[in-house]
C-alpha positions as CSV (number, residue, x, y, z in Angstrom):
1,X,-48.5,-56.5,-8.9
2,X,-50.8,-54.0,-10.7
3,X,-49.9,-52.2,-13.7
4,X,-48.5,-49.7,-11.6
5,X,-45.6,-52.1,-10.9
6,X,-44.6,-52.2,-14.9
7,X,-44.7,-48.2,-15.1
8,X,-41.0,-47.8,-15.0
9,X,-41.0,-45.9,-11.6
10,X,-39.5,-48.6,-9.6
11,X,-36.2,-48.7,-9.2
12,X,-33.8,-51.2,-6.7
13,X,-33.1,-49.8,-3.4
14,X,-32.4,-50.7,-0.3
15,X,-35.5,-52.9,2.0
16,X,-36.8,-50.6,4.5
17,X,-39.8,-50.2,6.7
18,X,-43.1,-48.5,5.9
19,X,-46.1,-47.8,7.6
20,X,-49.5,-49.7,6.5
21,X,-51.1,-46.2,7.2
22,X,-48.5,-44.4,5.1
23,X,-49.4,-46.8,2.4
24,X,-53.1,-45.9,2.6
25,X,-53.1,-42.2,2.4
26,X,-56.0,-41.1,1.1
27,X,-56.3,-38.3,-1.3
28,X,-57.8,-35.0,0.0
29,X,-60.0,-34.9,-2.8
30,X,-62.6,-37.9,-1.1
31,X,-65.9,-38.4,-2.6
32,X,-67.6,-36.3,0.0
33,X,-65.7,-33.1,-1.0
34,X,-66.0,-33.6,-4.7
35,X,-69.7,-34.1,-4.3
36,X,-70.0,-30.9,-2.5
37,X,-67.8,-29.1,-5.0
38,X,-69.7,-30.5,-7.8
39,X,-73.2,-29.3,-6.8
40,X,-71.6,-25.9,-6.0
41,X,-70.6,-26.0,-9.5
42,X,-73.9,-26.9,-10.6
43,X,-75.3,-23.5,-8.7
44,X,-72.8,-21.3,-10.5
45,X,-74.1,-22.5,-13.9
46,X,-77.5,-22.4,-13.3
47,X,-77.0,-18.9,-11.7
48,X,-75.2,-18.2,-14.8
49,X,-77.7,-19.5,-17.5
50,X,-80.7,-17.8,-15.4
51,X,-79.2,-14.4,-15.6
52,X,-78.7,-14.9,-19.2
53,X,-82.0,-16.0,-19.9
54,X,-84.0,-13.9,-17.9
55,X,-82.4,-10.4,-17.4
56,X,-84.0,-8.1,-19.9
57,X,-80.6,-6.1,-21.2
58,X,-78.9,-9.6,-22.3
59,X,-81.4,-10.1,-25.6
60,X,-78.5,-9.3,-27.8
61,X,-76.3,-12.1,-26.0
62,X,-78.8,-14.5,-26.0
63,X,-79.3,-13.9,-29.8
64,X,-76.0,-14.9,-30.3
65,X,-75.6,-17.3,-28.4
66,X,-78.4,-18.8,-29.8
67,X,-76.7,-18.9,-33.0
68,X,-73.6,-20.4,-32.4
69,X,-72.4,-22.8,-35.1
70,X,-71.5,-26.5,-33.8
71,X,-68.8,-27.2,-36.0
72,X,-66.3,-24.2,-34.9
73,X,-67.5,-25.6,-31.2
74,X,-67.1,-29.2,-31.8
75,X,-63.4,-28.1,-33.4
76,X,-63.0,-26.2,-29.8
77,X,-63.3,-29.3,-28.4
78,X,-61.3,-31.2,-30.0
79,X,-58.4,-28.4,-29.2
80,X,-59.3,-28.6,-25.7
81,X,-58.4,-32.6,-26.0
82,X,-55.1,-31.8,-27.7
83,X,-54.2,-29.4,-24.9
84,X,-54.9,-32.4,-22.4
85,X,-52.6,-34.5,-24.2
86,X,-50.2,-32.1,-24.3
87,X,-50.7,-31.1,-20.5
88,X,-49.5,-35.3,-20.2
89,X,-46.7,-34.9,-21.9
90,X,-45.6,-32.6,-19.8
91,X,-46.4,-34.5,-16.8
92,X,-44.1,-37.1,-17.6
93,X,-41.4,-35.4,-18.8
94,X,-41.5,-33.9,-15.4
95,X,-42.4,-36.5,-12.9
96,X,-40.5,-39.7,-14.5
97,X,-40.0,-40.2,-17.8
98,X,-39.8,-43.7,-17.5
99,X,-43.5,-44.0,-16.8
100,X,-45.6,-45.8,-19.1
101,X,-47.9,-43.3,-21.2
102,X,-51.2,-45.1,-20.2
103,X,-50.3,-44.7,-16.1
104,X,-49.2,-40.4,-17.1
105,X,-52.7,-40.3,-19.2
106,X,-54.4,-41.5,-16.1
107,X,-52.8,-39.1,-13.5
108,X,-52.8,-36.4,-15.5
109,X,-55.7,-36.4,-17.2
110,X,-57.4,-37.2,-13.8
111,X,-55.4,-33.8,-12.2
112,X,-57.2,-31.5,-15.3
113,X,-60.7,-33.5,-14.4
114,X,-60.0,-31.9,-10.7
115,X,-58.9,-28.9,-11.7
116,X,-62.6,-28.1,-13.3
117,X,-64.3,-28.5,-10.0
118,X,-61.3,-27.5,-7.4
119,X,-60.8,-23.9,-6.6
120,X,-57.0,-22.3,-6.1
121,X,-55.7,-22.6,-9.8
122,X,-55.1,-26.1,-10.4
123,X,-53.6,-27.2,-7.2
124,X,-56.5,-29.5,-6.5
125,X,-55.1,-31.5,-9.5
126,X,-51.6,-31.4,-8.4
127,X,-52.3,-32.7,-4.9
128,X,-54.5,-35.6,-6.7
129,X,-51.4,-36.4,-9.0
130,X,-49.0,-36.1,-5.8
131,X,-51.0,-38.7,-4.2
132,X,-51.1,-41.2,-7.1
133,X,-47.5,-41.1,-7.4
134,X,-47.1,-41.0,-3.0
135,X,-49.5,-43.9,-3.6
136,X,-47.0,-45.7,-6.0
137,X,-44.5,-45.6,-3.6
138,X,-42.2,-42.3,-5.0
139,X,-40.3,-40.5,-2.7
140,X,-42.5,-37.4,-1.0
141,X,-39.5,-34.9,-1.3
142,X,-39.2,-35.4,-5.0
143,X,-42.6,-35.5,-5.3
144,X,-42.9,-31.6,-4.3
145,X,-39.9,-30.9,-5.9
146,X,-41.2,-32.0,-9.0
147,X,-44.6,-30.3,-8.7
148,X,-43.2,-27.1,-7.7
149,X,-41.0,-27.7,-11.0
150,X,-43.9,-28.4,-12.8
151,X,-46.3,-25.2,-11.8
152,X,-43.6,-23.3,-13.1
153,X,-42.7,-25.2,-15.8
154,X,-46.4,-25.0,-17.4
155,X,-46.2,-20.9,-16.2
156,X,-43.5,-20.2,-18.3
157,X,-45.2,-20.1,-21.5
158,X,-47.7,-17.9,-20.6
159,X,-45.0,-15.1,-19.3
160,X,-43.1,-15.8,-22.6
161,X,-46.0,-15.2,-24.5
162,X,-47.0,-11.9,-22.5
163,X,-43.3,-10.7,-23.4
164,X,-43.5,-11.6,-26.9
165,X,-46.7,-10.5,-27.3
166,X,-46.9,-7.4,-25.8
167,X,-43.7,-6.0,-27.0
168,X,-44.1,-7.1,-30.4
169,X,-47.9,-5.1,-30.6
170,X,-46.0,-2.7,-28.9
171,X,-43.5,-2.1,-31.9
172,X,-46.6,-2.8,-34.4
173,X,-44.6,-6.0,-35.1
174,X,-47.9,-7.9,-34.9
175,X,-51.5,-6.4,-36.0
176,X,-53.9,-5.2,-33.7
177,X,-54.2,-1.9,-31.8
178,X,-53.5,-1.3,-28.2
179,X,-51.7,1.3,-26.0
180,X,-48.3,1.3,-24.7
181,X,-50.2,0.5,-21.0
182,X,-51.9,-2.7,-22.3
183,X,-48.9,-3.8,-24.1
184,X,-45.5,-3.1,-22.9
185,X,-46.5,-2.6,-19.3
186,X,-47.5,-6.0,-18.8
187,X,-44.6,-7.4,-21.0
188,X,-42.1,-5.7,-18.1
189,X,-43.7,-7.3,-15.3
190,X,-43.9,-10.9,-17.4
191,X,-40.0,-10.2,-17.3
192,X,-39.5,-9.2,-13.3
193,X,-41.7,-12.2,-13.0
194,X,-39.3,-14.5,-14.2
195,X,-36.6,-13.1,-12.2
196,X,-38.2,-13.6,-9.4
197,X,-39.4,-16.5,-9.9
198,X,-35.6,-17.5,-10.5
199,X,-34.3,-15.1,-7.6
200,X,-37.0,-17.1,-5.0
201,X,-35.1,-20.6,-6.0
202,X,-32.0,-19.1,-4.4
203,X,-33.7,-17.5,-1.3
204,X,-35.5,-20.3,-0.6
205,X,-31.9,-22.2,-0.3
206,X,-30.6,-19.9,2.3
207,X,-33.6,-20.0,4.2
208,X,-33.3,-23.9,4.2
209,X,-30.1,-23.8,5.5
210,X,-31.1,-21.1,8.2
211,X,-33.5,-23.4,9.6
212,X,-32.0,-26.7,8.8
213,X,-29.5,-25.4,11.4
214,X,-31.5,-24.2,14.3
215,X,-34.7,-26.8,13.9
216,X,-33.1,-29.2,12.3
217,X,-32.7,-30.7,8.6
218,X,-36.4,-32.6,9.0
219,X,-38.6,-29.1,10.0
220,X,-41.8,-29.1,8.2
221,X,-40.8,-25.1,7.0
222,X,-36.9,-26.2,6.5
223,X,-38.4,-28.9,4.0
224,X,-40.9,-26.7,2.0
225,X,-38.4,-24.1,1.2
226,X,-35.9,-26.8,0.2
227,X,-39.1,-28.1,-2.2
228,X,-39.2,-24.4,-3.4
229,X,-35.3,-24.2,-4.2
230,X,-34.7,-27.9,-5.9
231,X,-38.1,-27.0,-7.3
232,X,-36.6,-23.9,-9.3
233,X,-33.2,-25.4,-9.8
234,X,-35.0,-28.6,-10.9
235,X,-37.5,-26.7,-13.5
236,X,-34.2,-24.8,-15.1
237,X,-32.4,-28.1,-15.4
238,X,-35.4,-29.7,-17.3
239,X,-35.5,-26.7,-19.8
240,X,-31.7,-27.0,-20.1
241,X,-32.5,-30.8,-21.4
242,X,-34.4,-29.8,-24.0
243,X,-36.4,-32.7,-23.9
244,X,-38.8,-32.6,-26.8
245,X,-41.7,-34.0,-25.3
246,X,-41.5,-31.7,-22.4
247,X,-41.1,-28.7,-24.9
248,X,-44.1,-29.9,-27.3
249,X,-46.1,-30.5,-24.2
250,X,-45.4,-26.8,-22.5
251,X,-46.0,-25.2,-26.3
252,X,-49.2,-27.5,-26.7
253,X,-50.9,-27.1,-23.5
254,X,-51.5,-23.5,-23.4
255,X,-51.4,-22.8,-27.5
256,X,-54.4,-25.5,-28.1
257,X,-56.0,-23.7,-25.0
258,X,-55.6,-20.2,-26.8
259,X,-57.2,-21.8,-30.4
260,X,-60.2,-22.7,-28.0
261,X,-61.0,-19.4,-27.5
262,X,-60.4,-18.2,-30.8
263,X,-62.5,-20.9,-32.3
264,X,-65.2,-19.6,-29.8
265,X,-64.7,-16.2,-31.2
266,X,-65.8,-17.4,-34.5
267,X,-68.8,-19.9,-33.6
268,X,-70.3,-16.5,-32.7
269,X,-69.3,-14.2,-35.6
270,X,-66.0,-12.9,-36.3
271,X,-62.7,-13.3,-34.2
272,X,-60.6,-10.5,-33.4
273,X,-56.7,-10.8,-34.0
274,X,-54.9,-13.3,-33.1
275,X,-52.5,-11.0,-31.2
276,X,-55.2,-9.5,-29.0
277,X,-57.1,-13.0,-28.5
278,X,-54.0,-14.3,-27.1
279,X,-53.0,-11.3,-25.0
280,X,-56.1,-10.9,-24.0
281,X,-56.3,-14.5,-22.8
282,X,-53.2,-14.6,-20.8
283,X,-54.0,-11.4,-18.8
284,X,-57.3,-12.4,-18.8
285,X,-56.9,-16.1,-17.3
286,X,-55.0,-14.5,-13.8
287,X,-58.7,-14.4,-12.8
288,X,-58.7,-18.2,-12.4
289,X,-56.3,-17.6,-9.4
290,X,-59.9,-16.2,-7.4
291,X,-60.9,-19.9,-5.4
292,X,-63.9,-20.5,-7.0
293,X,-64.8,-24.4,-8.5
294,X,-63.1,-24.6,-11.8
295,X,-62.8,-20.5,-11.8
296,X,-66.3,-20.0,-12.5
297,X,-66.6,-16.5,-12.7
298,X,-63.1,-15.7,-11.9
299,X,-61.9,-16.5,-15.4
300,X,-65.0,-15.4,-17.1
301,X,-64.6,-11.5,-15.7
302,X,-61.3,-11.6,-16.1
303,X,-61.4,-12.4,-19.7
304,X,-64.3,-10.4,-20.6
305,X,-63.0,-7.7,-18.7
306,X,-59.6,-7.9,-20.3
307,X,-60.5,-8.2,-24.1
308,X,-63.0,-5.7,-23.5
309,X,-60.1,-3.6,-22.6
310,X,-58.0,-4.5,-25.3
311,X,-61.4,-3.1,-27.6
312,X,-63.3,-6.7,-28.6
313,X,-66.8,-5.7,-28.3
314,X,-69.0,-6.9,-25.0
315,X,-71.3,-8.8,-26.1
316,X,-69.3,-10.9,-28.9
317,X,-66.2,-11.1,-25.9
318,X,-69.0,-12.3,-23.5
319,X,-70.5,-15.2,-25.9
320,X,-66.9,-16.1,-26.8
321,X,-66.0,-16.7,-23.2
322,X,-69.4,-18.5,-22.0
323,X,-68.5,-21.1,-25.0
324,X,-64.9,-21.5,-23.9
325,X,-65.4,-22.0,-20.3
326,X,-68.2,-24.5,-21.1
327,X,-65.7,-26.1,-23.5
328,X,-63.1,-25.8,-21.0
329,X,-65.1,-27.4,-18.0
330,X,-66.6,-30.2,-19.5
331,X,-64.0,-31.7,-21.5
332,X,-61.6,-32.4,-18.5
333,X,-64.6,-33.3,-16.6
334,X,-65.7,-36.3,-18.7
335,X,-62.1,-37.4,-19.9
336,X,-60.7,-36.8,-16.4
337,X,-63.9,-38.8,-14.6
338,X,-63.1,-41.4,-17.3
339,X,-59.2,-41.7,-16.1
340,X,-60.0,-41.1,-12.6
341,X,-61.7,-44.5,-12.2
342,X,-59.2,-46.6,-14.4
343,X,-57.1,-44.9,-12.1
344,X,-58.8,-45.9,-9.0
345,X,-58.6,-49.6,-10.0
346,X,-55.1,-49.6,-10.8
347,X,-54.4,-48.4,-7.8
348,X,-57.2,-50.2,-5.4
349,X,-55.5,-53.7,-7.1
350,X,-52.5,-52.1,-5.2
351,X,-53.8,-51.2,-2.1
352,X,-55.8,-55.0,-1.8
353,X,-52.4,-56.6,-2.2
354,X,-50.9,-54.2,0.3
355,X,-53.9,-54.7,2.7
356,X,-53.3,-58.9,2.5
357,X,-49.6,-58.8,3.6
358,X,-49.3,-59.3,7.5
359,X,-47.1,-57.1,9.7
360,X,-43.3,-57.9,8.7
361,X,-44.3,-58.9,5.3
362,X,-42.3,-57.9,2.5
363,X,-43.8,-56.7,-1.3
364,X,-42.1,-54.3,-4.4
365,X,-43.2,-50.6,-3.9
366,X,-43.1,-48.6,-7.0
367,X,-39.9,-46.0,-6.1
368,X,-39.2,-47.8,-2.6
369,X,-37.8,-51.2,-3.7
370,X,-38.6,-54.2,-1.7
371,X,-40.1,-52.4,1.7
372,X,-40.9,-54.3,4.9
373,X,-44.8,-53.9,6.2
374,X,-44.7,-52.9,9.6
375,X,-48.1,-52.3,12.1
């Protein structure tokens, strides 16, 4: 078997039958689509770098762009690799924490790769991990438990923050200067959004059981609102752990994001408070929600837009931002393109042993046990 086989997610169960073509899913992220997605990419920066270069009211930005210093760049690069890491460590304290740490830097370092070229914030990624793991044989329910779990999971600290935050500018417990509106207002909301993010866990139940009973327990819409409720009571019961990788990972992944930007902020010239960079950045990075490849242009207007708002001047917010993204989208791309082809060995040495076994052979599934090949 492939390394796959030694990851820890196998566990004895019962033989049962499987499909060859449930085996040989395919992820919905084929070569094809990336390719497109890729050269649409391409467009957006060069449309981007154009209007920079050419449009006669920019000179200031260009002159300070053209002055950026390398080594507060190169140390936003190196931020942006300790926020992958981190993003990992989250991934397996979700998914299974008995997976080996090569197999989680693969998937999940592979899921940021597609999150820099898929629209619909990050859930290109997540339906490339979800396949991996399908792909390794784990069960499809806990699969979307888990990754419901897990988009909230990586949310939370970015509502925390906008509490903490907010309310402490708010009470002048942190320096920078903002109005009630841009500080405490969005602190309330952070809060009803965690109650409703809790309060959706339990409606979600109900309406499982609603349709459970008239469709039946195996309805495509009874199943994805029991995915939303275990996913909610699954996410709580993780944070009730306290499982310090899964802690250091949530705390990692978006604080090492925030220093990116700060260390953008002073490749440039001077960096505002750290209160308002990191405000301004979780406001700000709701843009990446707009479907565009890797939030290109989303993000940047909303982040501009927001620490404009918050009083960081235009042009040193704009150069700031330009550096981050670029930092942001090319760092996942190369490490993720990296782990997204050790990952599609380990798991084409799979599918080759799985193609060779005739119909009623038998073979060790990763989370299925010792399965029977059927036609």
């Amino acid at each position: 078997m492939s390394s796959l086989a030694h990851s820890g997610l196998n566990t004895p169960q019962a033989e049962r039958a499987v499909t060859r073509r449930e085996l040989a899913a395919q992820p919905e992220l084929g070569r094809r689509s990336l390719r497109r997605r890729l050269v649409w990419l391409a467009i957006m920066v060069v449309a981007v770098v154009g209007t920079i270069t050419l449009v006669p009211g920019l000179a200031s930005l260009r002159s300070r762009l053209a002055g950026g210093d390398p080594g507060w760049l190169a140390i936003g690069a190196a931020l942006k690799v300790l926020s992958g890491l981190s993003y990992v460590a989250v991934f397996r304290s979700v998914f299974c924490r008995r997976m080996s740490w090569r197999l989680s830097t693969e998937i999940g370092l592979s899921e940021l790769g597609a999150n820099a070229v898929v629209p619909t914030g990050g859930a290109g990624g997540l339906a490339l991990g979800a396949w991996a793991l399908r792909r390794g044989g784990m069960d499809i329910d806990r699969i979307a438990r888990r990754s419901v779990a897990f988009f909230l999971l990586t949310s939370v600290p970015n509502v925390l923050g906008v509490i903490i935050i907010g309310v402490g500018l708010a009470a002048n417990l942190f320096e920078g200067d903002a109005s009630l509106t841009l500080t405490l207002l969005p602190a309330v909301v952070a809060a009803l959004a965690i109650v409703l993010a809790v309060a959706s866990g339990r409606w979600a139940g109900r309406l499982e059981q609603r349709l459970a009973g008239r469709r039946g327990p195996g309805s495509r819409l009874a199943r994805a609102f029991g995915a939303v409720s275990g996913g909610v009571g699954e996410s709580l019961a993780l944070l009730r752990g306290r499982d310090p990788w899964l802690l250091a990972g949530l705390a990692g992944y978006l604080a090492f994001d925030v220093m990116i930007l700060w260390a953008s902020f002073h490749a440039f010239g001077t960096a505002p408070v750290l209160a308002i960079i990191w405000i301004g950045y979780l406001i700000g990075e709701l843009g990446g929600l707009v479907p565009v490849p890797g939030g290109l242009g989303g993000v940047d207007l909303g982040l501009v837009g927001t620490l404009a708002l918050y009083g960081v001047p235009l042009a040193s917010a704009t150069a700031a931002v330009l550096a981050y993204r670029a930092i942001a989208l090319i760092v996942p791309a190369l490490l993720g393109g990296t782990a997204l082809i050790r990952l599609r060995r380990t798991l084409a040495r799979e599918s080759l042993a799985i193609a060779n076994c005739g119909p009623e052979d038998q073979l060790d599934v990763i989370g299925a046990g010792r399965i029977r090949i059927t036609a």
